[in-house]
N, C-alpha and C positions, 0 to 999 in steps of 0.2 A: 144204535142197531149193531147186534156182533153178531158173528160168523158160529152155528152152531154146528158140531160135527155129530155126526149118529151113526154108529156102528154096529151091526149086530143087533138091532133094539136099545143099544147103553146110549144113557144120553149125553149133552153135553160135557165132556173130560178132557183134562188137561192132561193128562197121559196118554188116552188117545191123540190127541194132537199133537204131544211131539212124537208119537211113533209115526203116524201118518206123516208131519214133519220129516223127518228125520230117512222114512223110506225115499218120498220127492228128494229129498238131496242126494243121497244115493242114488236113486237111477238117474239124478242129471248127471252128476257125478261120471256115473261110469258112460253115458250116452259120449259125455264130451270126451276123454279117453278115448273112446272107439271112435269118433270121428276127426278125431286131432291125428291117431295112429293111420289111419287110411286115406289121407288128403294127403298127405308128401308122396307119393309115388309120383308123380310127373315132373320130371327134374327141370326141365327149362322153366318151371312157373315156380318154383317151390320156395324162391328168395320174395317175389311177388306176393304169394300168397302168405308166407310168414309175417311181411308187414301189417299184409293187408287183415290177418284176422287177430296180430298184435294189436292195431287200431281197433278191434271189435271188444276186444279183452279190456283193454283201458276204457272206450265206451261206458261199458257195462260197468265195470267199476266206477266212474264217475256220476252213472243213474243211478249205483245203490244210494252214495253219499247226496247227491242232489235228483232228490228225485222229481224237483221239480221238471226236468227236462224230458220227462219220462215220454209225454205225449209225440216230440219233437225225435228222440231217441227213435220212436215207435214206427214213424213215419218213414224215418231216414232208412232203414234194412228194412221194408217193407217191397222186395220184387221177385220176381219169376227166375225157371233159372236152368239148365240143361250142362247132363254131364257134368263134369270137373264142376263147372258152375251151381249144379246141383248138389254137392258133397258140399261144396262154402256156405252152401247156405240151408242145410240142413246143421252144419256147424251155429250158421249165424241163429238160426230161430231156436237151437239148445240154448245157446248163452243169453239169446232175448229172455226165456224161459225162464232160465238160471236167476238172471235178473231180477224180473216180478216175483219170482220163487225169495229172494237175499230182500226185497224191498219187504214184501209183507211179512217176513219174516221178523225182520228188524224192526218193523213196524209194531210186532206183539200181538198182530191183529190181522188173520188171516182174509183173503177177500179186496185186500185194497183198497176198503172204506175212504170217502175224504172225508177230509176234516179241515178243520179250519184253527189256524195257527193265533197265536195273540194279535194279530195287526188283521184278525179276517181275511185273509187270503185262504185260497181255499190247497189246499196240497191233498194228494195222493200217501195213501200210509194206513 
């Protein structure tokens, strides 16, 4: 089963897909930028919070390459959130985003179809 894109009437294209591609990067792109630049204004929290969304950063990176962790990943920064708390985690569900975005990406195969690997397991990709 694959992922069919339809634009304008054109049917499924691989040029389409990487522009549509290629735009989703950019606007994660720049969402993360703007919300990295407007989360440091609170000076007593600001060493707190660099850890703590360096730990988000590495996450993410470690779901592209293992994406088996994805479901567990998904769970883990899945909460509610107010204020300051709300800017971290409007950061945090970018970089979830960004993630799923870098996974199917890499995967060749938009959708996040599974699949199942030589030993039958089933993986995400």
């Amino acid at each position: 089963m694959s992922t069919k894109t339809y634009l304008a009437g054109i049917g499924d294209s691989g040029l389409i897909r990487k522009v549509v591609d290629g735009f989703m990067a950019l606007f994660l792109l720049f969402n993360l930028v703007i919300r990295f630049s407007s989360i440091f204004h609170y000076p007593p929290y600001n060493g707190y919070i660099a850890v703590f969304l360096g730990c988000v950063v590495l996450a993410c990176g470690f779901v592209v390459v293992f994406q088996r962790y994805l479901k567990a990943f998904l769970f883990l920064f899945g909460f509610g959130s107010f204020e300051i708390q709300s800017r971290v985690f409007e950061i945090i569900v970018t970089c979830v985003a960004s993630t799923l975005f870098l996974v199917n990406w890499r995967a060749g195969r938009g959708g996040g179809q599974r699949t199942e690997d030589r030993k039958g397991r089933k993986r995400v990709g």
